[in-house]
ROLUMZA-556722 format. One line per 3 residues: number of its first residue (from 1); their letters; for each residue y, z, x of C-alpha. Coordinates in Angstrom, 3 decimals, decimal comma, always signed. Layout:
REM residues N
NUM = A = Y/Z/X  ... $
This chain:
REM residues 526
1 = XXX = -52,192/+56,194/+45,146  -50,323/+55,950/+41,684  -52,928/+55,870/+39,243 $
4 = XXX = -53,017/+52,927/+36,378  -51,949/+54,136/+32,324  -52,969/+52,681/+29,393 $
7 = XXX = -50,659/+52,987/+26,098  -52,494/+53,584/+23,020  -49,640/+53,397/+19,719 $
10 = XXX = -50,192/+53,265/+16,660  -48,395/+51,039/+13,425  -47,782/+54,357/+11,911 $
13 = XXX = -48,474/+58,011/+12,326  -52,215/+58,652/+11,341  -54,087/+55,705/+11,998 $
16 = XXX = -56,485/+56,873/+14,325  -54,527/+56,935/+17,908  -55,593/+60,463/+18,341 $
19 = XXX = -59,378/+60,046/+18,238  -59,196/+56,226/+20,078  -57,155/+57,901/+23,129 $
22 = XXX = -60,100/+61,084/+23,256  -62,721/+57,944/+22,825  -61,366/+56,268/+25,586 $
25 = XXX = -60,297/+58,950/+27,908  -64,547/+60,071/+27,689  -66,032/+56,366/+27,982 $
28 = XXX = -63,604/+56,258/+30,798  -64,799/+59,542/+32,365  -68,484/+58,942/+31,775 $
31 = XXX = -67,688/+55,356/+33,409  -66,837/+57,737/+36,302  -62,844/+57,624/+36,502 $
34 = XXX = -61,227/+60,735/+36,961  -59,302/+60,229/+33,431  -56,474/+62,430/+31,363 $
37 = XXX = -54,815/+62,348/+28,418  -50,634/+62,151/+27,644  -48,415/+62,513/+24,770 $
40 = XXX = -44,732/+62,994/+25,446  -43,861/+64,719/+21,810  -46,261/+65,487/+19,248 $
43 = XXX = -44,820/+66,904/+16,537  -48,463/+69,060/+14,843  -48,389/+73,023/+13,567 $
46 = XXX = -52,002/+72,656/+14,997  -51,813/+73,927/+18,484  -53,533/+75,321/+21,339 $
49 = XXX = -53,512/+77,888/+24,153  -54,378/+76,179/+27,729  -56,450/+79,005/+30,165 $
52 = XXX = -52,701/+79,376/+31,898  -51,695/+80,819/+28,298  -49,434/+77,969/+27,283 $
55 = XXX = -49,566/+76,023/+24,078  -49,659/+72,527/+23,460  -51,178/+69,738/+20,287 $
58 = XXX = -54,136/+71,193/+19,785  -54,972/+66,525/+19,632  -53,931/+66,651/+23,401 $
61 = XXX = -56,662/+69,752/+23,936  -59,496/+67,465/+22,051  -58,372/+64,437/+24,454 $
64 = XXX = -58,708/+66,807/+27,405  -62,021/+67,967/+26,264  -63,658/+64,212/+25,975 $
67 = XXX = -61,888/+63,571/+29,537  -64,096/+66,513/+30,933  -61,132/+68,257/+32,453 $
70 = XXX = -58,895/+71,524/+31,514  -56,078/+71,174/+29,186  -52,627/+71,270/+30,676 $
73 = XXX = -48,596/+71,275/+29,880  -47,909/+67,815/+31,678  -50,404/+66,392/+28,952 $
76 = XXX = -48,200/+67,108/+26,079  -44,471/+67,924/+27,693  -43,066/+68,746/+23,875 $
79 = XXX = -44,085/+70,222/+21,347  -42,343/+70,256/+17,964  -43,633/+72,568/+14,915 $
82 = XXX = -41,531/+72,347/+11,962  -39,665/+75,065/+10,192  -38,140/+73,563/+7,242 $
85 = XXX = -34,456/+72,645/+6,381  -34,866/+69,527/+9,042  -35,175/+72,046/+12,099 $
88 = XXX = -38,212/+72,502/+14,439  -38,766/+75,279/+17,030  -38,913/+72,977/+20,484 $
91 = XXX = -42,079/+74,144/+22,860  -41,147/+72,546/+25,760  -43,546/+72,870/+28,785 $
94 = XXX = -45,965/+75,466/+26,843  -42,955/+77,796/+26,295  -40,931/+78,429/+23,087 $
97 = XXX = -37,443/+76,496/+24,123  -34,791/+76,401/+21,103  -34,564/+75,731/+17,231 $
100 = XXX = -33,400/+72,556/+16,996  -32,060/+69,961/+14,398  -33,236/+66,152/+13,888 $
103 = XXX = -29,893/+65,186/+14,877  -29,682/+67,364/+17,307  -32,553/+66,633/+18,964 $
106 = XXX = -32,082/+63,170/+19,646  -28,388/+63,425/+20,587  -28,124/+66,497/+22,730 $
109 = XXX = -32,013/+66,676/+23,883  -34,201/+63,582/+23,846  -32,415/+61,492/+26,314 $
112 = XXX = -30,847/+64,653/+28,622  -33,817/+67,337/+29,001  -36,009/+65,892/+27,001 $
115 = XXX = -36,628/+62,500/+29,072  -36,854/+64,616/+32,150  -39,666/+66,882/+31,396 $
118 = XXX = -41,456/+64,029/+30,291  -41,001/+62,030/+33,227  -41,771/+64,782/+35,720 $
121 = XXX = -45,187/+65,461/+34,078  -46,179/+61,799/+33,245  -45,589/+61,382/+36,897 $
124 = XXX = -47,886/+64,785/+37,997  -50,823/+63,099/+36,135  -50,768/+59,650/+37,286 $
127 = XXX = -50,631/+61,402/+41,234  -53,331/+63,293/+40,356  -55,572/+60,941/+37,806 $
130 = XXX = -57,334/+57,404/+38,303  -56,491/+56,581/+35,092  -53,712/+58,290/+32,330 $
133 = XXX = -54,628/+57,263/+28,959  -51,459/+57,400/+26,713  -51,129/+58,509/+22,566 $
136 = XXX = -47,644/+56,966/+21,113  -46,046/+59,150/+18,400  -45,981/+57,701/+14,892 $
139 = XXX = -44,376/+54,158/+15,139  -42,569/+52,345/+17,762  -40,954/+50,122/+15,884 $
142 = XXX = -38,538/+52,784/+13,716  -35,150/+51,360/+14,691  -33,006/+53,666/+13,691 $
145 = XXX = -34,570/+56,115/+16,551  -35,353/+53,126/+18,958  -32,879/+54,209/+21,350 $
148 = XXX = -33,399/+57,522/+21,720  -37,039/+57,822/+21,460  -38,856/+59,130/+24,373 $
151 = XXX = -42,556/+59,106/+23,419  -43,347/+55,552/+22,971  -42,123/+52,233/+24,393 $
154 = XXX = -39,856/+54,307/+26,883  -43,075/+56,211/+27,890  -44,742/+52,443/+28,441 $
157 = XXX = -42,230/+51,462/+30,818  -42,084/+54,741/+32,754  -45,592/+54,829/+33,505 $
160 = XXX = -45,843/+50,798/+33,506  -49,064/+50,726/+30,759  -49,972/+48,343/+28,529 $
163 = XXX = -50,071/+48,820/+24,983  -52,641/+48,018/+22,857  -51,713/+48,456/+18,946 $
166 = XXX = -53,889/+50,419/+16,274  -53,493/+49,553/+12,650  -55,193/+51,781/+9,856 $
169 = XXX = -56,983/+48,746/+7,322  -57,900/+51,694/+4,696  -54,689/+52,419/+3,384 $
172 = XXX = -53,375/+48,537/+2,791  -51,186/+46,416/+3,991  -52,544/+46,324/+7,437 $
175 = XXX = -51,840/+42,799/+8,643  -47,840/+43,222/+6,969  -47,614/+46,569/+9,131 $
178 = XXX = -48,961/+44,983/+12,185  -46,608/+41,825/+12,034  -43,353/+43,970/+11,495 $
181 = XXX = -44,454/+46,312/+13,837  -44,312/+44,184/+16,858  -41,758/+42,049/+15,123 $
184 = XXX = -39,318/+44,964/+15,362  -39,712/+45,227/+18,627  -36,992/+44,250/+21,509 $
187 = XXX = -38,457/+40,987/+23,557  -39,520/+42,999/+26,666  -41,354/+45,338/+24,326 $
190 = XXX = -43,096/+43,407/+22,416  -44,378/+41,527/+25,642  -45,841/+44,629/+26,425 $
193 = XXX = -48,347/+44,434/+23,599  -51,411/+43,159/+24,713  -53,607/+43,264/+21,903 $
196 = XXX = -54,522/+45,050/+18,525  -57,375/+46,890/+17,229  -57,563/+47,420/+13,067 $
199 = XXX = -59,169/+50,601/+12,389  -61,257/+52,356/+9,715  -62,545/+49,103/+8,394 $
202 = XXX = -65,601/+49,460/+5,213  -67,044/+46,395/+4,271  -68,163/+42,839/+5,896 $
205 = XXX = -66,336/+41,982/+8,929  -66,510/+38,051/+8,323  -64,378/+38,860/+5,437 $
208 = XXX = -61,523/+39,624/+7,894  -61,887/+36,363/+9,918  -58,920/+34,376/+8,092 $
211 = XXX = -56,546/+36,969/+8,589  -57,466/+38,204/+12,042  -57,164/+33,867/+13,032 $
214 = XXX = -53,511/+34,174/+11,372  -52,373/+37,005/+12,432  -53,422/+36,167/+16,061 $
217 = XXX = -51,094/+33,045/+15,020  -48,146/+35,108/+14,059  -47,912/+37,113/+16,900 $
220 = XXX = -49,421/+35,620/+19,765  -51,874/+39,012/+20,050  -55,324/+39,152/+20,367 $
223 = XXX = -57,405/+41,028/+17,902  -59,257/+43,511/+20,205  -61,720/+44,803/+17,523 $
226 = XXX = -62,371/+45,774/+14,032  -63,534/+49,827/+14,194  -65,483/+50,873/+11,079 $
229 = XXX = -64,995/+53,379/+9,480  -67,096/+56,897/+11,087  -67,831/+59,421/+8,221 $
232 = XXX = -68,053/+62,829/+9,111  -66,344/+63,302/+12,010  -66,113/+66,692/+12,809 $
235 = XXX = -62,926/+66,738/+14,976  -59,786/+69,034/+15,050  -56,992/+68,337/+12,580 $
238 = XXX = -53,719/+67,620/+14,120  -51,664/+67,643/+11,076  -51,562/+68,380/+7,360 $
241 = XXX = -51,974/+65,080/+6,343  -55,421/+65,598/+6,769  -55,808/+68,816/+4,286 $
244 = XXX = -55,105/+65,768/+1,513  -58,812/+64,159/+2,662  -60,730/+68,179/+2,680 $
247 = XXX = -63,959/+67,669/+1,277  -65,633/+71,405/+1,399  -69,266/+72,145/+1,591 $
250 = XXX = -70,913/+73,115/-1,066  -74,772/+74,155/-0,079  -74,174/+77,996/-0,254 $
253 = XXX = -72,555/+78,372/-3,392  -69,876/+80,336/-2,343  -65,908/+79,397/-3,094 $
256 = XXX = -63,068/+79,690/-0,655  -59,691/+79,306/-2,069  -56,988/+78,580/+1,137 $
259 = XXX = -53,532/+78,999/+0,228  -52,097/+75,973/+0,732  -48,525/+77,252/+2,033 $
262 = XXX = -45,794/+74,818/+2,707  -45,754/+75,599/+6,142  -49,336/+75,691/+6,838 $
265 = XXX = -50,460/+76,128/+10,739  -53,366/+76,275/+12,910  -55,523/+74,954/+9,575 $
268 = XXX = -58,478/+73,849/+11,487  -58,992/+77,518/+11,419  -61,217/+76,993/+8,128 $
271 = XXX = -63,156/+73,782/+9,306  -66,368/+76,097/+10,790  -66,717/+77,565/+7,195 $
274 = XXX = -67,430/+74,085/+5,702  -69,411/+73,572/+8,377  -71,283/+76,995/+7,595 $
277 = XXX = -71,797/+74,794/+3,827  -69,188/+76,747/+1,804  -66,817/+75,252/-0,714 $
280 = XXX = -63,384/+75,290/+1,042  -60,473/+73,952/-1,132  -56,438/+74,466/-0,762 $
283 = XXX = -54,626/+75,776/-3,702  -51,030/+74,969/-4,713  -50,391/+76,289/-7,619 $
286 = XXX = -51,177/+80,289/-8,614  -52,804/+78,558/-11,865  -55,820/+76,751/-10,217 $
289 = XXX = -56,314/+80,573/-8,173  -59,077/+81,366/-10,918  -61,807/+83,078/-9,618 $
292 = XXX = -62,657/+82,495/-6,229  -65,455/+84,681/-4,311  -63,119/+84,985/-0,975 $
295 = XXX = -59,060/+83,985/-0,307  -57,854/+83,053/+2,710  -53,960/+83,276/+3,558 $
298 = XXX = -53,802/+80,769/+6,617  -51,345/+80,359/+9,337  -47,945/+79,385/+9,050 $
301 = XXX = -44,912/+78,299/+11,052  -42,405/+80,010/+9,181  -43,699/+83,577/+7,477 $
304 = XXX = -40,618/+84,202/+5,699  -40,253/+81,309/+4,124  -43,934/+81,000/+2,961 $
307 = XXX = -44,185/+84,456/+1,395  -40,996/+83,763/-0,731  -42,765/+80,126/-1,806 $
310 = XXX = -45,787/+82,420/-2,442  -43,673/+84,970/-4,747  -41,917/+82,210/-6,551 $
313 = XXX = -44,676/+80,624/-7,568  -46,352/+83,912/-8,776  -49,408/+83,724/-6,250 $
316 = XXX = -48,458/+87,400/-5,286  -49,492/+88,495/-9,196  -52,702/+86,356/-8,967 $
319 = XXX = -53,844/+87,761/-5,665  -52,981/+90,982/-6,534  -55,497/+90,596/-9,358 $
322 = XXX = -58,498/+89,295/-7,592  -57,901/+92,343/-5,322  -58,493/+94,729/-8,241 $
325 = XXX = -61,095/+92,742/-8,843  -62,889/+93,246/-5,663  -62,513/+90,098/-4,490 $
328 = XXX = -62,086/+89,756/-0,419  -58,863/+88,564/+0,744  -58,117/+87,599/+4,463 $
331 = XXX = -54,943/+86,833/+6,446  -54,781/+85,278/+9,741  -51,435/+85,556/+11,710 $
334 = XXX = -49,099/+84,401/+9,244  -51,444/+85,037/+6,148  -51,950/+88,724/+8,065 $
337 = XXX = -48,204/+89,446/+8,427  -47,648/+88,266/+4,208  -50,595/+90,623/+3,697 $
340 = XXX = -48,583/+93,791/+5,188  -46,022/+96,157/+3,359  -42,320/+94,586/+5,169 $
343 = XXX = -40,877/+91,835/+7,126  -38,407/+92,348/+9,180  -36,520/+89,812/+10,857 $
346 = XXX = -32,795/+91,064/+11,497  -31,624/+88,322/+13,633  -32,599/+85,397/+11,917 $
349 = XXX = -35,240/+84,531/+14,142  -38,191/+83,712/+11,533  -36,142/+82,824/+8,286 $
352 = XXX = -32,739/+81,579/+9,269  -30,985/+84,586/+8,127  -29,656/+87,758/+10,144 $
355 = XXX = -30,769/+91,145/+8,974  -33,174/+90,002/+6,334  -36,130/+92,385/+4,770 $
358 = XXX = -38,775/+91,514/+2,619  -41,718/+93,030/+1,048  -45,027/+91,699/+1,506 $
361 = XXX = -47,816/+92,146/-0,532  -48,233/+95,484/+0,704  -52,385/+95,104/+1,031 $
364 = XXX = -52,364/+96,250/+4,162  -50,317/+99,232/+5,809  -48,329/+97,194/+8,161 $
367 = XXX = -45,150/+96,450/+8,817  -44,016/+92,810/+11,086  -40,600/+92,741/+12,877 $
370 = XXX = -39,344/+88,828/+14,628  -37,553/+91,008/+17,221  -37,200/+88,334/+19,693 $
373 = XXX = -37,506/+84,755/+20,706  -40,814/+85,258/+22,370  -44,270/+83,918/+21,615 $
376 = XXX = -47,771/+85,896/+22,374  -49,697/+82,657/+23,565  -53,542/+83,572/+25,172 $
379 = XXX = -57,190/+83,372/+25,159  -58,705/+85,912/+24,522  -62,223/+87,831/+23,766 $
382 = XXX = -62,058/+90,100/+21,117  -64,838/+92,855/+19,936  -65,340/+93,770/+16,392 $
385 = XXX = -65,135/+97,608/+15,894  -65,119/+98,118/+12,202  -67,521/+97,030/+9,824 $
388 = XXX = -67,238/+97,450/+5,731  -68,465/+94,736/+3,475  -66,952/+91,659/+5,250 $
391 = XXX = -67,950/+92,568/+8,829  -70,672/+94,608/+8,563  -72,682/+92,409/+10,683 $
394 = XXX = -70,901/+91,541/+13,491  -69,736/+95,040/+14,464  -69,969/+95,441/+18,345 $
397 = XXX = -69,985/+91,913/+18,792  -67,549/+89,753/+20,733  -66,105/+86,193/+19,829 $
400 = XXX = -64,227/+84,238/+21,486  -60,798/+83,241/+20,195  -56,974/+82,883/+20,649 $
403 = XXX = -53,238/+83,913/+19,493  -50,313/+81,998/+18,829  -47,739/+84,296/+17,399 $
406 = XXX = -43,844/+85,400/+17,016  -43,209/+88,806/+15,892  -45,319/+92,191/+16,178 $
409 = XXX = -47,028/+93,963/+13,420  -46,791/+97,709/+13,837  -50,297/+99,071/+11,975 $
412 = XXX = -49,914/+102,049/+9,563  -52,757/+103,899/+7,990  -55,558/+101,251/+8,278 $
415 = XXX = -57,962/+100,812/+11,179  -57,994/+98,054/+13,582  -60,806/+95,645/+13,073 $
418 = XXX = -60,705/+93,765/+16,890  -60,148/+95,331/+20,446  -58,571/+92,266/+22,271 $
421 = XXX = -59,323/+91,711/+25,868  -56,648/+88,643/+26,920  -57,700/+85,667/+29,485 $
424 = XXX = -54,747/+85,014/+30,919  -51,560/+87,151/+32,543  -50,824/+89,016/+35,288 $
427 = XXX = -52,221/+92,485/+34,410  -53,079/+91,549/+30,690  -54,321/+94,692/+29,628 $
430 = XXX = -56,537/+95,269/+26,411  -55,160/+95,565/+22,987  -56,198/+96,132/+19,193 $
433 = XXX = -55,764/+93,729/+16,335  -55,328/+93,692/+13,214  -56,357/+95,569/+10,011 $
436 = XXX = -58,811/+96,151/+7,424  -58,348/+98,062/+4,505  -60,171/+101,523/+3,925 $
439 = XXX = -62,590/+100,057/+1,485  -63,032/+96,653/+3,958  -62,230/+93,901/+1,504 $
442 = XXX = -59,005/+93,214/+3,025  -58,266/+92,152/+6,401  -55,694/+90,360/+8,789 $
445 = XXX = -56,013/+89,562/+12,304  -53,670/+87,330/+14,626  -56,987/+85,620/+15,905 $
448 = XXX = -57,416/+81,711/+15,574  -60,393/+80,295/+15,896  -62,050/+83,761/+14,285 $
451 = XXX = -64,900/+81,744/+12,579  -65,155/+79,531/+15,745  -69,042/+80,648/+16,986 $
454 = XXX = -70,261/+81,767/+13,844  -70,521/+85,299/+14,287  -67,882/+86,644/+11,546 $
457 = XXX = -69,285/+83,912/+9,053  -72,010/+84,561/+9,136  -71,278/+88,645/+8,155 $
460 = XXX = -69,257/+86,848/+5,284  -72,488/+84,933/+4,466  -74,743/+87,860/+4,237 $
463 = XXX = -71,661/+89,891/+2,235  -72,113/+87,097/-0,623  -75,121/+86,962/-0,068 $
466 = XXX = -75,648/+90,531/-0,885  -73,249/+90,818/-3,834  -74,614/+88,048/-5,724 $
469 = XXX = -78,198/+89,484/-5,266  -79,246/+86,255/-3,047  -81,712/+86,398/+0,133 $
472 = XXX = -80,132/+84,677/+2,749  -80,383/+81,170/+2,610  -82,029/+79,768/+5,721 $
475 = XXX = -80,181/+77,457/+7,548  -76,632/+78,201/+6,953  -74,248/+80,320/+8,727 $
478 = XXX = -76,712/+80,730/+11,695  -75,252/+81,482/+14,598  -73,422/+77,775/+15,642 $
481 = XXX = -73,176/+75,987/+18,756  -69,382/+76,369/+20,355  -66,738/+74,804/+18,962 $
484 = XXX = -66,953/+72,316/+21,708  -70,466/+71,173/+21,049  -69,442/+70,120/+17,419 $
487 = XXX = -66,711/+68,247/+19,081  -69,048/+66,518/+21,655  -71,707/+65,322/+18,620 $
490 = XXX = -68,701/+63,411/+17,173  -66,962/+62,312/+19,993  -70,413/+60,418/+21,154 $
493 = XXX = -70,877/+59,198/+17,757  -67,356/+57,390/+18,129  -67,465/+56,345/+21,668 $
496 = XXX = -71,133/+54,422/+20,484  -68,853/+52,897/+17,327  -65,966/+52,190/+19,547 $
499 = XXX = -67,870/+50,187/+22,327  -69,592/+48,224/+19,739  -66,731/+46,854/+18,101 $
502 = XXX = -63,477/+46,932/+20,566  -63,749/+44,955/+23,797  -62,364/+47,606/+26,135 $
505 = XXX = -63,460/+45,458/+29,082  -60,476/+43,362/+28,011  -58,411/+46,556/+27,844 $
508 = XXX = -59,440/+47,380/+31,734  -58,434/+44,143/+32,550  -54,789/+44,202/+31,171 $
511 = XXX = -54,616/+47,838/+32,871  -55,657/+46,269/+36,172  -58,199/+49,149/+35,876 $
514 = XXX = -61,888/+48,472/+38,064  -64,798/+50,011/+36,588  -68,482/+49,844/+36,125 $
517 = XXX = -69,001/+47,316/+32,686  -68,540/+49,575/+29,720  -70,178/+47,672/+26,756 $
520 = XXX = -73,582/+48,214/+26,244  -74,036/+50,691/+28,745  -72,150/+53,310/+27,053 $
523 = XXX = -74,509/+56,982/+26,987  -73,678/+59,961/+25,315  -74,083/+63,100/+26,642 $
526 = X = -77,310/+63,810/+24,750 $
């Protein structure tokens, strides 16, 4: 039997539809439905390797997670990361497809490949699922794209869902978005909406009562529920509108100055070392570098471009500095390939521009070449094999971690810091990563997720520590819990708000969806 769908979209783009769909697809899945998540297109530089070796939204992965089930292509069909000058490389089905214009996209792609993917894998889930719950993609009611989009009400109608509305109250003008929103929308569309739900709500909920009476008026919609606002949720990023709201630890002392490059990627990368209670900010501008006690050059989608931004706005003499002054610096896939002697990219593939060279910073003795249109997607487990100051303590350990690269980075002089034993493939065979410098204060590695479990922040935690002639403080930078156990704490902690304040019974029933009563007999998994 065709399972049922349920269409979660959202008034705008970050407004909460991510974390309601991974709330709803593990209520759902505790309730004892075999659940998954779906998102046609996401368009997020934070991504993720499934255990087949294929990336999709690393928000899709999360929703997989609180469904209790493996992440998977069909669950997010497209993939866009942007490049700059309006282009994005296309990942279409966990594989890199094409560079592709905005224009381009929607008249040569969306409607012709595009809608076909999408179709083919919506319908794989609902054969194989009870229940598909489904994230929209910013707004549906942008009518300049409304007849070529293929992620929101065209997704409804495919898969036959009702679509329940989620409005953001925090950042104004909720009830004026909500009105226009389904205003906007064609007749048969907007019959589809079932109901709303306001989101990230402080303050008195009688307060709202008026409004939520008139605006019930105005549209003919039921208000669902009011969700307050959750502090702390310690959930993966999906896009860089989040790095705006970082709010770093600050219990150990210690400052961690990210790079905040224009093309930024994979970010959640840092999250574990505010977690681990350092103070993690982003830097713009080379002035506001100062004195930091470790830099980190993150991920990006587009290398080239980033390390000219980084030259032009003179972050290259500033780093340069705090490395003669024995401060650590660390580069993870992008940030590694910056840190290395030359870039080579002579077909354009990285920067746009056939046989371009650049110099890197030239910290480390490597050089990166974007050969070919080919990706290095996989899980992996990699072992540390060289210590130094910044890894001292973890040497002969494994983590757990994965890579989501173009381009390979030839090593020079320095050592190797990781021995990389891959998941996934057909005959994967091992492989070393990386490099570290000869005195150890300056290392790259194409690993995301490197601070994931703990064990390499910790050996940064005893390095600064050490230097600043501290004993260790107690308590922080243990040895965490997986990745996914964070996740799970939160993910409760929402699922308890969300069944307090939205009637999802209600929802069920507009899905035509037969379940076990959900209210008040939500449990976490603690």
């Amino acid at each position: 039997m065709r399972g049922k769908a349920v269409m979660i979209q959202g008034t705008a783009s970050y407004v909460g539809k991510t974390t309601i769909v991974a709330a709803l697809c593990r209520i759902l899945s505790k309730a004892g439905l075999k659940v998954a998540p779906f998102k046609a297109q996401n368009m997020s530089l934070n991504s993720y390797v499934t255990p087949d070796g294929k990336e999709i939204s690393r928000a899709q992965a999360l929703q997989a997670f609180a469904a209790g089930v493996e992440p998977r292509v069909e669950m997010n069909p497209i993939l866009l990361k942007p490049k700059g000058r309006m282009v994005s490389q296309v990942v279409l089905m966990g594989e890199p497809y094409r560079d592709i214009s905005a224009g381009d996209y929607y008249s040569e792609f969306a409607l012709n490949s595009g809608i076909h993917v999408v179709e083919k894998s919506l319908n794989s889930l609902l054969s194989e699922f009870e229940v598909v719950i489904i994230e929209g993609a910013g707004s549906p009611a942008e009518i300049n794209l409304y007849q070529h989009e293929i992620t929101n009400m065209r997704v409804a109608r495919l898969a036959d869902a009702p679509v329940f509305l989620v409005a953001d109250i925090e950042r104004g003008g909720v009830f004026a978005s909500i009105v226009g929103t389904i205003s906007l929308l064609e007749p048969n569309d907007r019959e589809r909406v079932k109901g709303v739900i306001i989101n990230k709500f402080r303050g008195d909920p009688s307060v709202l009562e008026p409004g939520l009476k008139k605006l019930e008026e105005l549209t003919g919609k039921p208000v669902l529920g009011v969700v307050p606002y959750v502090e702390n949720l310690d959930l993966p990023w999906e896009d860089s509108v989040s790095l705006d709201d970082l709010k770093g630890g600050e219990s150990s002392g210690f400052n961690v100055a990210v790079i905040r490059l224009p093309f930024i990627s994979n970010f959640t990368d840092i999250l574990p070392l505010i977690a681990a209670g350092m103070h993690v900010y982003q830097v713009r501008s080379s002035n506001r570098l100062r004195n930091p006690d470790i830099v980190i050059i993150p991920g990006t989608k587009n290398t080239i471009h980033d390390l000219k931004w980084l030259k032009r706005e003179r972050f290259d003499k500033e780093i340069l500095r705090l490395r003669r002054n024995g401060v650590p610096i660390i580069g993870i896939c992008g940030g590694y390939q910056i840190l290395g002697k030359k870039l080579v990219d002579p077909h354009g593939i990285e920067g746009g521009i056939a046989g371009e060279e650049l110099e890197g910073l030239g910290l480390l003795d490597v050089e990166t070449r974007f050969s070919s249109y080919t990706k290095r997607t996989s899980r992996v487990t990699a072992e540390v094999l060289v210590g130094g100051p910044l890894l001292g303590q973890s040497v002969g350990k494994r983590i757990r971690a994965y890579e989501i690269h173009m381009g390979e980075t030839r090593p020079g002089s320095d050592k190797c810091p990781f021995r990389i034993f891959p998941d996934n493939g057909p005959g994967a065979k091992a492989h070393y990563d990386g490099a570290i410098s000869s005195d150890g204060l300056v290392f790259g590695s194409y690993l995301h997720g490197l601070f994931d479990d703990g064990t390499i922040t910790r050996a940064l935690l005893d390095y600064l520590n050490q230097k600043k002639g501290r004993r260790k403080v107690e308590g922080i930078g243990e040895e965490r819990a997986s990745i996914e156990k964070t996740w799970e704490g939160s993910l409760d902690l929402f699922c308890t708000t969300l069944c307090s304040s939205v009637d999802i019974e209600r929802i069920l029933e507009f899905a035509q969806i037969r379940t076990r009563r959900i209210r008040g007999s939500w449990k976490s998994s603690g």
